[in-house]
N, C-alpha and C positions, 0 to 999 in steps of 0.2 A: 748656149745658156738655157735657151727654151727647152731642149732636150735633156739639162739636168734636172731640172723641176720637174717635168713629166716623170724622170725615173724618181725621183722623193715623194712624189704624187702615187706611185705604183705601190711603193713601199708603205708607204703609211696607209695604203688600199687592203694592203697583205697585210700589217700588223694586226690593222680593226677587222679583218677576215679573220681570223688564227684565232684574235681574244674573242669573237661572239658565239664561233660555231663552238668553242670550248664551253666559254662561259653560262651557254645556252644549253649545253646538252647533256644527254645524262649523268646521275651523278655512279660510278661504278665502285666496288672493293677499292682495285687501284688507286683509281683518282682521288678516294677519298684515305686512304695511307698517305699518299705521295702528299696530299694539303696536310694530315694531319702530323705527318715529322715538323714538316717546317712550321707549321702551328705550335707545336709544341714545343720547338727550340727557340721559337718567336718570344713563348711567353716565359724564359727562362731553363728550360727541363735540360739537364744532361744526356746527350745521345747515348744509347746503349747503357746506362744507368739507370735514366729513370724511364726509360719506352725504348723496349729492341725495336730494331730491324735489321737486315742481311745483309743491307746497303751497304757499299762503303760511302762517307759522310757529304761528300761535296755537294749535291742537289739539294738538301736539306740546310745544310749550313750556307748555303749563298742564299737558297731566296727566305728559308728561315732570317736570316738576318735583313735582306729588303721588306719582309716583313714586319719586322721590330722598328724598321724606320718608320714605313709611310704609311703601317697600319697593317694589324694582324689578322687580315680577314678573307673572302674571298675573289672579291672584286681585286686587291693590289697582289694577290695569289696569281689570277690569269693573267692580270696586264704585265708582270715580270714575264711570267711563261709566253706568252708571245713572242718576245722577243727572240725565242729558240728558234721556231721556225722559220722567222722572218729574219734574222740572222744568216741562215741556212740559206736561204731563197736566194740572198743579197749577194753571196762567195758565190754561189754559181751563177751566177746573172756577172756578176762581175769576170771570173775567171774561165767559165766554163758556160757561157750563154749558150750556146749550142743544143744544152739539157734542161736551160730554166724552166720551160714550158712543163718537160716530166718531171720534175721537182717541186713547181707548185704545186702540181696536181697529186703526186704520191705524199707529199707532206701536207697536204689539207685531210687527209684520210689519217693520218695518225700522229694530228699536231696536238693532241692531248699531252696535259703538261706530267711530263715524267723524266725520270733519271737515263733512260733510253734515248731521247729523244736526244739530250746531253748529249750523250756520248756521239750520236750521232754526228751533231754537231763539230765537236773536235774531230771526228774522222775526216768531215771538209777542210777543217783548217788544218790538218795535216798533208791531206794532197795536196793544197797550195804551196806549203811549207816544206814540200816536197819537190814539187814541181820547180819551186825557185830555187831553189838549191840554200835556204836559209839558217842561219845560223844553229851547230847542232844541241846547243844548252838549250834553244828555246824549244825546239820538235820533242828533247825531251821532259821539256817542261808539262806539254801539252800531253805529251801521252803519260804522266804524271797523274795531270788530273783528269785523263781517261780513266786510269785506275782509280783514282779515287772518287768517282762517280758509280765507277761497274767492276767490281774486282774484274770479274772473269773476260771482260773488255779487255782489260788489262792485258791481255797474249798477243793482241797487236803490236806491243813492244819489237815482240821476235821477227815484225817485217824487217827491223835492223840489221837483220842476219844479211840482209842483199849486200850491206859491206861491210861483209865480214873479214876481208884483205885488209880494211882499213880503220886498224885498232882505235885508235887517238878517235875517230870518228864517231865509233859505238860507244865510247868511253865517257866522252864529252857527252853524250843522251843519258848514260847512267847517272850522270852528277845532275845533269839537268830533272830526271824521273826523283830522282832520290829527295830533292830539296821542297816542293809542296809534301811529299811523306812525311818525310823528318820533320817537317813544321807542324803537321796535324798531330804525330807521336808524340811532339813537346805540348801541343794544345791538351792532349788527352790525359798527358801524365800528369798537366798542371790541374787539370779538373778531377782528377783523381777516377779516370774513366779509363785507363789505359789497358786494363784486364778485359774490361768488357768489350772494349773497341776489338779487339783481338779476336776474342772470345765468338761475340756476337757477326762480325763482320768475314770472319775467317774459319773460324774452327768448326762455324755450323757448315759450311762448304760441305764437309764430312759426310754430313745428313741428308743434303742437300738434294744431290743429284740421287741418289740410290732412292729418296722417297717421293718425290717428284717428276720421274720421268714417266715422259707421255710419249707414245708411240703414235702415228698413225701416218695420214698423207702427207701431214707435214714434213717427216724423218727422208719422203721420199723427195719432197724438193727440196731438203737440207742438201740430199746426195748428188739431188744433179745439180745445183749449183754450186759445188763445190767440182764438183768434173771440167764441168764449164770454164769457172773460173782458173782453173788448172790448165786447161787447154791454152785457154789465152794468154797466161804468163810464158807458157812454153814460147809461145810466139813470138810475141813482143818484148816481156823483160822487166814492162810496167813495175815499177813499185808500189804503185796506187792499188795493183789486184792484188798485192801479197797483203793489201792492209783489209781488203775488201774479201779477201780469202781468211782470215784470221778474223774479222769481224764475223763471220757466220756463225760463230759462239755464243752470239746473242738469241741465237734460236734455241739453245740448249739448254736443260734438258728440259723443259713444258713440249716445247715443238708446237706452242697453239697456236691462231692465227694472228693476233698482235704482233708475238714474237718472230714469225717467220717474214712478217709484210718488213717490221723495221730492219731486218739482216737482209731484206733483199733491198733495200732501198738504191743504197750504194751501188751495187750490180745493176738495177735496174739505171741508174743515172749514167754508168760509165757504157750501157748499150746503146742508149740514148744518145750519149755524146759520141762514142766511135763509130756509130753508123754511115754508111756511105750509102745508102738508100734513097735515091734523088726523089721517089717518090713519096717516101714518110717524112722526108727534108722539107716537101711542099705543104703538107697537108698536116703534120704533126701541132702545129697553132691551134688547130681545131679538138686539139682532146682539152682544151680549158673549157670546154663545152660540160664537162664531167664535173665540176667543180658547183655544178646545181646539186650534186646529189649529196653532199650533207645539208645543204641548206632544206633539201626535200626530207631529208633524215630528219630534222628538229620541228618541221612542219606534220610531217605523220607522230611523231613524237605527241605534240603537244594536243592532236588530235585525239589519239586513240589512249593515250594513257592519262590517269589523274594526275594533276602535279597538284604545288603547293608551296609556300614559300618554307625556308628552312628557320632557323633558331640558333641564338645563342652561337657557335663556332662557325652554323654555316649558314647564317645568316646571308642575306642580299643573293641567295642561291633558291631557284626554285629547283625541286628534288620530287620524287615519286613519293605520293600521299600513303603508299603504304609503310614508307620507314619511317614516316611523319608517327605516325597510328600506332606504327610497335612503340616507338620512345615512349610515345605516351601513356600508353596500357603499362607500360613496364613503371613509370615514373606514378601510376596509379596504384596499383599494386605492391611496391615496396618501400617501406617507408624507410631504411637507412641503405643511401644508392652509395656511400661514402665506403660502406663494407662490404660489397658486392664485388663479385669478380663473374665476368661476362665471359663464358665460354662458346664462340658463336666468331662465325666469319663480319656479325655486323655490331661488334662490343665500340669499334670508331666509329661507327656512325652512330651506334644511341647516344656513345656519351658526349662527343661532338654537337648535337643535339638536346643534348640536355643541359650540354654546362658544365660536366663532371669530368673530373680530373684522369686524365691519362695514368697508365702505369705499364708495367714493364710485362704486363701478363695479359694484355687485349688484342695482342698479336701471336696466338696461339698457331702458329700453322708449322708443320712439321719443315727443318731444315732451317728456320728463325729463329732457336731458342740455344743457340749455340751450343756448344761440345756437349753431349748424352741429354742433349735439353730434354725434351720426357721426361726422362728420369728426374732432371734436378728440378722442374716444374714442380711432379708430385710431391718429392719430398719437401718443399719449401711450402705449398699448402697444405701439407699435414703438419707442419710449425704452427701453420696461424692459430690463432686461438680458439675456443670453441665459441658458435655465436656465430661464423665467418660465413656467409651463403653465397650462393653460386647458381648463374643461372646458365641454362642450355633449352635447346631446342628438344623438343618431345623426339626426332628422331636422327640419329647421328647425319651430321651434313655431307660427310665422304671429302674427296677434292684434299687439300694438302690439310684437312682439319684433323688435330689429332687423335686417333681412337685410342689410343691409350692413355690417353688425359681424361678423355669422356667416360670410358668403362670404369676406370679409379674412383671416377666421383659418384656415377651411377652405383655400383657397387659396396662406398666405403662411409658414404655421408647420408642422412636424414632428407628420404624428401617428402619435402613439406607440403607442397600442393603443385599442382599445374592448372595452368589457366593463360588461356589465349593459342599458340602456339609452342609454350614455354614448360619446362619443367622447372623448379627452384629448388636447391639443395640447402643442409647446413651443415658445417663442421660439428 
């Protein structure tokens, strides 16, 4: 009994670990998209209607809706997302203790709350769910709502193929995948979202990878952990590497370092766990030693860089005083923010900050704007009416930002002045 408390005692050690170095550290692009979907399906918005994104829906729609309960902000933002990694922690401590140790420690490095992380997650509960030989409606329940977390996650389905002699079996995870889908396609149709969900979620796929892909050292430990893991199914048989083999898709196509640390999680946990190395078996306790080095991260943090508390959406967040400074100069400078459209990697974080309402065009990045998105971008702000202004940055941002959304405006609208960092257009 003394030794269940201590392991509740661990956990609830992990949770308020996961939510502080989150909560406490900086605010990025990402982190601030991933708060502001479920921010804004919190405060009613139609996904893919009224704000794209690439996503498929599940991370948004689940803690979007813990946030409509217990409060739309960012403090019940982190303390839900906690629960991912410490979740995570808990399956391997329980099934797989052998690795707990490299699992706290690689999930303290990228227990930032995002749709990734999800999926991650269900990757554990499907090796369990594997391992026990558990019923197969609910494995493909669960790879279900992998997909519908990570489309392109989604390809871990075809670890199924391992029995593939035994029809009824792959069949049964089809009915099991198919049934969270068909309920979100009934959700979308009923909201009258079901084009865009399509649209936004799938068709931009298209765009996707061909304008997005990054080459570099990453691509190369894409290749050898996929050799690697290849070697070792040959060997053993695992079902667990075919899923850990198929999740390396998560590194594609950015190949940056976020992306290559989360796809190697899993490989790195299953090396951890098959080891037979009596010497890393004794000594391996000791890399929790490593587990100072975020906390040293948010300590040099709050040293060398200005913060500040945030406003309005991101409020009870302290954030870097220079995105504080733009909203501000911006919210100084133009006096109707209501007919502005923000062309800029940081349109969610001013208006987040300011208070001003989302729309379906402040996620401008190439591969997000679904089927010819470009195209139908431009032509849909040459609809708007004249009066309509726009702002951008004095010098094209590069990275997945559009340049041909930026040249169109540059080229075909009124500008009116620049001041600060900014240029402002008008229709």
């Amino acid at each position: 009994m003394k030794n269940k408390y201590k392991q509740i005692l661990v956990f609830i050690g992990l949770f308020i670990f996961y939510f502080l170095i989150n909560y406490f550290s900086l605010c990025n692009n990402d982190l601030i998209w991933n708060y502001g979907f479920c921010y804004n399906f919190a405060k009613g918005l139609k996904m893919y209607t009224d704000f794209n994104m690439v996503i498929t829906p599940l991370f948004p729609f689940i803690f979007g809706l813990i946030m409509r309960i217990f409060g739309n902000n960012m403090i019940v933002f982190f303390l839900s997302n906690a629960l991912i990694p410490t979740l995570i922690t808990y399956i391997v401590y329980k099934y797989y203790r052998k690795a707990f140790i490299e699992i706290v420690l690689l999930i303290g490095f990228i227990s930032e709350p995002n749709y990734n992380l999800l999926c991650v997650l269900f990757l554990f509960i499907l090796f369990v769910l594997e391992d026990k030989k558990k019923n197969d409606y609910i494995i493909g329940l669960v790879l279900g709502l992998t997909f519908l977390t990570k489309s392109s996650v989604g390809i871990i389905c075809l670890a199924s193929l391992y029995y593939i002699k035994d029809y009824k079996k792959i069949l049964k995870r089809i009915i099991g995948f198919l049934i969270p889908n068909i309920l979100f396609i009934i959700y979308f149709y009923i909201k009258g979202s079901l084009y865009d969900y399509i649209n936004y979620a799938f068709l931009s796929l298209f765009d996707f990878a061909s304008s997005n892909s990054r080459m570099g050292f990453g691509i190369i430990i894409f290749i050898i952990s996929v050799i690697y893991i290849i070697y070792k199914f040959r060997k053993n048989k695992d079902i667990k590497l075919l899923y850990i083999l198929l999740f390396q898709i998560m590194s594609y196509p950015i190949f940056n370092l976020m992306h290559i640390v989360t796809s190697l999680i899993p490989l790195l946990f299953y090396i951890a766990y098959d080891t037979k190395n009596k010497t890393y078996n004794k000594y391996h306790k000791y890399l929790l030693i490593f587990l100072i080095c975020p906390i040293l991260a948010l300590v040099v943090q709050n040293v060398f860089l200005k913060m500040t508390d945030g406003d309005n959406a991101l409020k009870y967040k302290r954030i870097e005083s220079k995105y504080y400074d733009d909203a501000q100069v911006i919210k100084e400078e133009i006096d109707d923010l209501d007919n502005l459209y923000m062309i800029m990697y940081e349109a969610y974080y001013n208006k987040l900050l300011l208070g001003i309402k989302i729309n379906k065009y402040d996620l401008l990045l190439t591969g997000n704007l679904g089927y010819n998105g470009e195209e139908e971008v431009i032509k849909y702000f040459d609809s708007l009416k004249s009066g309509t202004k726009f702002l951008m940055y004095n010098r094209f941002e590069g990275g997945q930002s559009s340049k041909k959304i930026y040249d169109h405006i540059e080229k075909n609208y009124k500008l009116i002045r620049e001041f600060h960092k900014y240029k402002l257009y008008e229709k």
